[in-house]
N, C-alpha and C positions, 0 to 999 in steps of 0.2 A: 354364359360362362359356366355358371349350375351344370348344364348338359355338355359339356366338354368334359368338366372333370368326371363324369357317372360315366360318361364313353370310354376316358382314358384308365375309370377305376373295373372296367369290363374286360378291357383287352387287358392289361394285368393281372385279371383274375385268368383270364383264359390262357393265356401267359403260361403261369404257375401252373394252372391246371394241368396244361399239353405235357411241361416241365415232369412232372409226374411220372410222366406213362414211358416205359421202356420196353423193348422189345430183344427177345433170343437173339441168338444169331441166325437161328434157323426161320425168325418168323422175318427178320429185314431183310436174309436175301431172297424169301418170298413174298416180299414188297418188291424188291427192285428186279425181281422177273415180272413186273405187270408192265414193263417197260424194256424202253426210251417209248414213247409218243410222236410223230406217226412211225409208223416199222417202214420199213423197205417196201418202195412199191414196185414188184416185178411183173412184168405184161403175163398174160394167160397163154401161153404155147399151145391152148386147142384153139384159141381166138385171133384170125389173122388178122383183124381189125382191132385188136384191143390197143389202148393209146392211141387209137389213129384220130387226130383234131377231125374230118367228115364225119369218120364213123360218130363221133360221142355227138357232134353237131344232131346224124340225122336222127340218133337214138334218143334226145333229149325231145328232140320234136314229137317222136311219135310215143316217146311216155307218156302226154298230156293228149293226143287226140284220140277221141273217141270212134273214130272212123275206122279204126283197126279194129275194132267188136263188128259182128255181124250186123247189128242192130243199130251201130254208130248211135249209138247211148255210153258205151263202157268205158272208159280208159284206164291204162297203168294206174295214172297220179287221182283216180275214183277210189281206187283202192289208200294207194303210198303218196297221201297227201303232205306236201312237204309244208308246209303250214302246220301240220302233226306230228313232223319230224316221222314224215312218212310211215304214219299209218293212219290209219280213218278213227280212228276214238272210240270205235264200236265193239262189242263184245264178241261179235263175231263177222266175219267178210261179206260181203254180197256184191255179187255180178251179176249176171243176167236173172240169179236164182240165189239164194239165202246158202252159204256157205256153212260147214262144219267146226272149221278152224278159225281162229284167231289170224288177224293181219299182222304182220311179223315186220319190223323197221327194215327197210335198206341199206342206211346208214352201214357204214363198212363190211359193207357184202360181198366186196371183191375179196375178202380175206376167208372164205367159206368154203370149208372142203365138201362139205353136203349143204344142197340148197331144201328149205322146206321145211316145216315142223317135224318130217318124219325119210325125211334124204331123197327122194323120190330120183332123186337126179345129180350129177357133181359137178353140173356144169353152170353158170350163171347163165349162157345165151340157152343152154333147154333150159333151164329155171323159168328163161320169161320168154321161150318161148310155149312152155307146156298151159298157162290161162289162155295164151291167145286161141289155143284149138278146145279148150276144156268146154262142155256143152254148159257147164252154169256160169261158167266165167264170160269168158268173151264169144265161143260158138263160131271162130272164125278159118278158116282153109286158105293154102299157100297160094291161091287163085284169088282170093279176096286180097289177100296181101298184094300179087301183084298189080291187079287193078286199083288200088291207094294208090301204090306210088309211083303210075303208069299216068293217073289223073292228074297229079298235083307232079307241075312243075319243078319247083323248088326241090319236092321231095325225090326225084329222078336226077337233079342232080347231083344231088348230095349223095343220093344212095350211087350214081356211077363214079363220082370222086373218092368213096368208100372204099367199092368192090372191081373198078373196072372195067364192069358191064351190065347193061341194061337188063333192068326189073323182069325177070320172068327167064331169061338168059341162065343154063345151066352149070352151075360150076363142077360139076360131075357127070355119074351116067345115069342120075334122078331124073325128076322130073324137073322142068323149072319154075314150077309154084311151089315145091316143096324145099329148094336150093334158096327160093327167094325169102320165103320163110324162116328157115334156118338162119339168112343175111339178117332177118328183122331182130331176130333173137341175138347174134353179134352187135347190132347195132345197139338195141335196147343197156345189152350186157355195158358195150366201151362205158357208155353212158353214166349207168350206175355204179361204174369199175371208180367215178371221179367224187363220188359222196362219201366221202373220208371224214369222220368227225375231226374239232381240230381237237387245241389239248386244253385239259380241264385242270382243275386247283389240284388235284389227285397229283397230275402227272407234273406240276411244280415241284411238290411235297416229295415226290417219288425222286426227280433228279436231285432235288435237296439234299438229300439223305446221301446220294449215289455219293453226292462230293465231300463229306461230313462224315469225318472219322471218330468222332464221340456217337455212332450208335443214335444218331437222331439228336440228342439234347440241342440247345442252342437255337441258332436263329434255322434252322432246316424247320423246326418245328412251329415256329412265332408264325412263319406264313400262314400255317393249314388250323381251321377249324378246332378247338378241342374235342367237340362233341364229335366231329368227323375221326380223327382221333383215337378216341374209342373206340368209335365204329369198326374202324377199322383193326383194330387191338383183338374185336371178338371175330372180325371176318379172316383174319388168318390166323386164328388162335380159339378159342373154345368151338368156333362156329364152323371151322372146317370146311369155309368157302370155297378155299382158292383152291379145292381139293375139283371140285368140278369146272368153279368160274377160275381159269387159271390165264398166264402170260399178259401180255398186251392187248388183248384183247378183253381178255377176262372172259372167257369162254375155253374148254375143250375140245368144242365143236364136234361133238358126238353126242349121245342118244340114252336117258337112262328115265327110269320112273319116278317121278316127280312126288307120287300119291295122290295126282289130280285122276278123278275117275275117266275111263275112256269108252263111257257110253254115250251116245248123240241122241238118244230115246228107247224106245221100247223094243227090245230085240236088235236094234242097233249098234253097232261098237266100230270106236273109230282103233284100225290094227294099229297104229302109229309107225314107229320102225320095220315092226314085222309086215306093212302092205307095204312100206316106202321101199324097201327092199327088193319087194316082188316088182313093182313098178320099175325099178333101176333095172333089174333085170329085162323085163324086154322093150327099155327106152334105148329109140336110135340117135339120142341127143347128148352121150355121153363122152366123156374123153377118150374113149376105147371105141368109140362108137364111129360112123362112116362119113358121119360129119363134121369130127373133129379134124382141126387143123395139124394134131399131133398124135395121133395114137399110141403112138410105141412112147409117149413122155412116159418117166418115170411117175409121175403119179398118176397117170391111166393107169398103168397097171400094179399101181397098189390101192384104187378103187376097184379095179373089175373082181379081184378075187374075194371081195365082201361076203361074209357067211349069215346064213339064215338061220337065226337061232330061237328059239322059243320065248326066252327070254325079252324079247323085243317086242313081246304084244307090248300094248302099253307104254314105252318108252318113246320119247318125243326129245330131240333137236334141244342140248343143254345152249338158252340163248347167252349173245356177249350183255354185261352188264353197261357197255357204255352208251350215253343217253338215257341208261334203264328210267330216271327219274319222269321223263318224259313222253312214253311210249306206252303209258297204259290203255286199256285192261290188260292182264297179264295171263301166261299159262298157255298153252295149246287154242284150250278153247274158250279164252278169254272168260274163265269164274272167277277169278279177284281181280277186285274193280282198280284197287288201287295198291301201292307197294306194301304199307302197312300193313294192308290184308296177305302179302307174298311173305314179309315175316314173321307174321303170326303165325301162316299157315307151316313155314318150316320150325318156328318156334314150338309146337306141338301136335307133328307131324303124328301121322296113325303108322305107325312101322310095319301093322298087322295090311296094311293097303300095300304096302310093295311086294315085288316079288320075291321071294323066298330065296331063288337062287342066283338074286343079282348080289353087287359086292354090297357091303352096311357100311353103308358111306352115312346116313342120313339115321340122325335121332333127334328126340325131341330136346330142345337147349331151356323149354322153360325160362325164357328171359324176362326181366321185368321188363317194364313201362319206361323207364328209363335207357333199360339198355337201347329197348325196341327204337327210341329215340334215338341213341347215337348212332347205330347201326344204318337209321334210315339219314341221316346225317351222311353219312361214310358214302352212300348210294349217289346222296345227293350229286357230291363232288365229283362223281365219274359223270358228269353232265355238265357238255358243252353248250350254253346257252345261248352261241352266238353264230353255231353253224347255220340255223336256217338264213 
């Protein structure tokens, strides 16, 4: 009985507390652009397979086998362990060979206008298909591909229920290990197109409010956290989150300097956006590109005409916060191990580390202990714990 009333004397404190907290007008309708939860799921018009039940069937199969690496050691789910909420737990990648970067979630990747720490590519089918040829990822050719799924049964026909036509068969004036490859990468993509996080205590809180004409007070607010709360109060307000982590995703999905260093060792330097750039440049795996199923879409060509700008050394892939709670080490190159460390590290950023003539989005917020608390609160609750 004791621990009932200490329970019931908590939520009233929390109660009151939440009570408290009010927000502009301009910071709640920058709450309720992080929403509705899930958005609109529209097919990929470079992907003729995208939504199609074969395609996601063969591409789920060939996420986890290892047989699509040269060396049949590797696989997708080696790296995007869905037991990790798709990523490996590690500070940095390894494939066949000890990787640079950080393993990046999958988790709502079909909502991605640049795929990669550093955009390399705008397509999700090259996204996955660019490890499978990379010499420390997978080391594998559109020939190896066809003989997988030329071997395995099941996998022939799922990929001709997919496509149409048998493994190695050209859909072009390619070759057809390069056509079939290309299909591996559609398939993989349908696949990953269906790893939609669901909704989180946030996106309750978030509709709450949407229907709740007192400005939040009331029962919108009883549901959600105090400390989340807060959190939240400094993440669209002194913290000037939502300025990069922005919409339903909580992402801009674009590319700016974090103040994490972008050296890999001694004379090393990883370019970040300024190499991702050059690689999109002469990848054939783009929306504009010869193997897309849509060229002329409108957002082909509002990626092709991407500019090269100096600016971009250093700049890496602003990631979405949803699941962030879950998806640690953080950064590029995975140097903070855990979120705490991500907002301390923006809590007394070096301003003298960025570059001079990108925008001053980022200063140091000096926050206590306390806030650092509710803010990683706030993070918390953009984590669905039930997707895996």
């Amino acid at each position: 009985m004791r621990a009932m009333f200490v329970a019931l004397l908590v939520c009233l404190s929390m109660a009151a507390s939440a009570a408290e907290i009010t927000f502009s007008s301009a910071q709640r309708a920058t709450i309720l652009s992080h929403g509705p939860w899930p958005p609109r799921i529209v097919a990929d018009p470079s992907n003729r397979v995208s939504g199609n039940g074969a395609a996601i069937a063969l591409g789920k199969r060939l996420f986890s086998d290892p047989r699509l690496s040269s060396t049949g050691t590797v696989s997708c789910a080696g790296c995007h362990d869905e037991a990790k909420d798709f990523t490996d737990g590690r500070r940095l990648a390894h494939g066949l060979m000890p990787l640079a970067r950080n393993t990046p979630t999958v988790w709502n990747v079909r909502f991605n206008r640049w795929f990669g720490w550093a955009g390399a590519v705008d397509t999700l089918w090259g996204a996955s298909v660019r490890p499978i040829l990379a010499a420390d990822e997978m080391a594998a050719t559109g020939a190896h591909a066809v003989a997988l799924l030329l071997g395995d049964g099941e996998l022939t026909n799922l990929f001709v229920s997919a496509f149409g036509r048998q493994p190695g068969a050209t859909f072009s004036n390619e070759t057809g290990g390069d056509d079939t490859l290309v299909a591996v990468g559609k398939a993989l993509a349908a696949y990953q197109e269906t790893l939609v996080t669901r909704r989180t205590p946030f996106d309750d809180f978030r509709d709450a409010l949407a229907r709740d004409s007192d400005n939040g007070d009331g029962a919108a607010m009883k549901r959600y956290p105090a400390a989340a709360l807060r959190g939240l109060k400094i993440f669209v307000g002194q913290g000037r989150c939502s300025v990069c982590h922005l919409g339903p995703l909580f992402t801009n999905g674009e590319f700016d300097d974090a103040g994490i260093s972008y050296f890999t060792g001694p004379g090393k330097v990883d370019k970040g956006r300024y190499g991702g750039i050059g690689l999109f440049r002469l990848s054939p795996f783009t929306r504009h590109g010869k193997y897309s199923d849509r060229p002329d879409d409108a957002m082909a060509r509002l990626t092709q005409g991407v500019a090269l700008r100096h600016r971009d050394w250093g700049a890496f892939r602003v990631p979405s916060l949803r699941n962030v709670a879950l998806t640690g080490p953080y950064m590029h190159n995975g140097s903070l191990a855990t979120l705490r460390d991500v907002v301390r590290h923006y809590s007394e950023i070096d301003v003298e580390r960025l570059h001079t003539d990108g925008s001053a989005i980022l200063r140091p917020l000096h926050l206590s202990p306390e806030e650092i608390d509710d803010l990683l609160a706030f993070l918390a609750s953009l984590s669905d714990r039930t997707s895996r």
